[in-house]
C-alpha positions in Angstrom: 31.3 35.0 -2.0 28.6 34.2 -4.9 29.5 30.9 -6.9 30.6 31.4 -10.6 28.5 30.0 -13.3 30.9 27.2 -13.9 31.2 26.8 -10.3 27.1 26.7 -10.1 27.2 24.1 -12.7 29.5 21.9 -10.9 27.9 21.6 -7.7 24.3 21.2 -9.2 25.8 18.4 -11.0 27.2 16.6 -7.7 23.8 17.2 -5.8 22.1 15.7 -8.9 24.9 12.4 -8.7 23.9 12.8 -4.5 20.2 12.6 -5.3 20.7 9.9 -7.8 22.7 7.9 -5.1 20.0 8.7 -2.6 17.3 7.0 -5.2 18.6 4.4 -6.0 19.2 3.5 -2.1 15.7 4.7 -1.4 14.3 2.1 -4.6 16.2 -0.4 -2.5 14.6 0.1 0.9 11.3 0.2 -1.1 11.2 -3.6 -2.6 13.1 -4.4 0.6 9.9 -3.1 2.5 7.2 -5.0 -0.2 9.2 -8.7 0.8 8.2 -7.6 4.3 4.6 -7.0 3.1 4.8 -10.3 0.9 5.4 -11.8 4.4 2.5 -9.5 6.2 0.2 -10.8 3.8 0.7 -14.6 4.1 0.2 -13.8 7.9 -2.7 -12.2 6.9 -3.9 -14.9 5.0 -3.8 -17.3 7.6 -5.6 -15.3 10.0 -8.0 -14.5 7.3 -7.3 -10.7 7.8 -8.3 -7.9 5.1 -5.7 -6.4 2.8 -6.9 -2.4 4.3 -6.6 -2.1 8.0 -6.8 1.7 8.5 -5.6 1.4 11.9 -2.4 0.2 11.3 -2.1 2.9 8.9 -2.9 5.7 11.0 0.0 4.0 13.4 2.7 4.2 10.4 1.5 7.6 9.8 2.0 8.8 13.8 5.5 6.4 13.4 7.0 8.5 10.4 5.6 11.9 11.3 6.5 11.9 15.5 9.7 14.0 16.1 10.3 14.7 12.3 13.1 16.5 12.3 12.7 17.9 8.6 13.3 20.0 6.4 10.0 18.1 4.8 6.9 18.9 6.9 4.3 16.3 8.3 1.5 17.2 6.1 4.0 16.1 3.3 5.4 13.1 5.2 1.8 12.0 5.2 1.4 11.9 1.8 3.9 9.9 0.8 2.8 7.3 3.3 -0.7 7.4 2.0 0.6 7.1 -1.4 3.1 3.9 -0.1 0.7 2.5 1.6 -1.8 2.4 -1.2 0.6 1.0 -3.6 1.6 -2.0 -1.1 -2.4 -2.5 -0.7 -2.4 -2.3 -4.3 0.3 -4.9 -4.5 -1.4 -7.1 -1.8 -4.6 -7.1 -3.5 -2.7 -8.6 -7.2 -1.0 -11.2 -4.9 -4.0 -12.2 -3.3 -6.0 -12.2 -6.8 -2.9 -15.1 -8.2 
């Protein structure tokens, strides 16, 4: 049975209240993840390590994109790591320049 405009409006307003929820959790996890990377870097530090260690990337990349169930496809997955992983380097390298 095809869903009424009002009915339409409705539920896109609850998956938009669903996504927000989802974003705010996700913006959560995120800084939760950079005080992990605060604390990679001080390792790092100590064991005078660079900031970019491509194989450890390519690992997190493998880690996320093994047995990804979807709907969003590995070529996408991938992306987004690149693009986190670049910011946290980002965020390493300003820590290390203070």
């Amino acid at each position: 049975m095809p869903l009424t405009p009002a009915e339409a409006e409705q539920a896109l307003a609850e998956c938009r209240r669903r996504i927000d929820a989802i974003d705010l959790q996700l913006r959560d996890l995120l800084n939760q993840r950079t005080h992990i990377v605060e604390e990679v870097l001080r390792m790092k530090d100590v064991l005078a390590m660079p900031v970019h260690e491509p194989n450890r990337e390519d690992h997190v990349i493998r880690n996320v994109t093994h047995d990804n169930p979807g709907p969003l496809e590995n070529e996408s997955m991938r992306r987004m790591f690149e693009c986190l992983m670049r910011e946290m380097r980002e965020f390493q390298n300003q820590r290390r320049r203070q």
